[in-house]
C-alpha positions in Angstrom: 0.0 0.0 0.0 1.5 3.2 -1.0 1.2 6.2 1.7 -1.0 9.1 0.5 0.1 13.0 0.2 -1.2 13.7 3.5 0.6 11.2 5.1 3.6 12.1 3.2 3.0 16.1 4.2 2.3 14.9 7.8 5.8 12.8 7.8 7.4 15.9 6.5 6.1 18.2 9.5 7.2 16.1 11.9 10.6 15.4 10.4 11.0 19.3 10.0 9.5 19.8 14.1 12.3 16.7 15.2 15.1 17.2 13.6 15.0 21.0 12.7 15.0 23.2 8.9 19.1 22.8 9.0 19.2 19.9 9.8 17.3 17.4 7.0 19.7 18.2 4.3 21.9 16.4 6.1 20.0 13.5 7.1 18.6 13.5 3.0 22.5 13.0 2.5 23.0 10.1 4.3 20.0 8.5 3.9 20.5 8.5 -0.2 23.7 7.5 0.2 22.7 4.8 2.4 20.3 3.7 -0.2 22.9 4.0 -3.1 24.8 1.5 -0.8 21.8 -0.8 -0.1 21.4 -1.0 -3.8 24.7 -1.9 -4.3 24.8 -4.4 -1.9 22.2 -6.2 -3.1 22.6 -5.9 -6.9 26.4 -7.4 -6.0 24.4 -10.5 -4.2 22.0 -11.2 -7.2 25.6 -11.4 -9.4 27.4 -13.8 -7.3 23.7 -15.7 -6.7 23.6 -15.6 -10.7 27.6 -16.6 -11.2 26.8 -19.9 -9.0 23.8 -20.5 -10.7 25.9 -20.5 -14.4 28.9 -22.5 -12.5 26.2 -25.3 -11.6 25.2 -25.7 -15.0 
């Protein structure tokens, strides 16, 4: 289920009420680098899952 505008505006409030206006760019930062190393984490474990799938055969 995908989260609505409002609930998306209401997340946003809060985050900017927590953690403060000068503070989010920062926390953006590292949460889409985070992400960008999520991805490659997981994208380097389908290539090794693929690799022993080819080295069965």
């Amino acid at each position: 289920m995908r989260p609505g505008i409002g609930s998306i505006i209401i997340i946003a409030i809060a985050a900017v009420i927590i953690f403060g206006p000068n503070k989010l760019p920062e926390l953006g930062k590292a949460l889409g680098s985070s992400l960008k190393e999520f991805k490659k984490a997981t994208q380097g474990l389908a290539n090794e899952d693929d690799t022993e799938k080819n080295d069965l055969s």
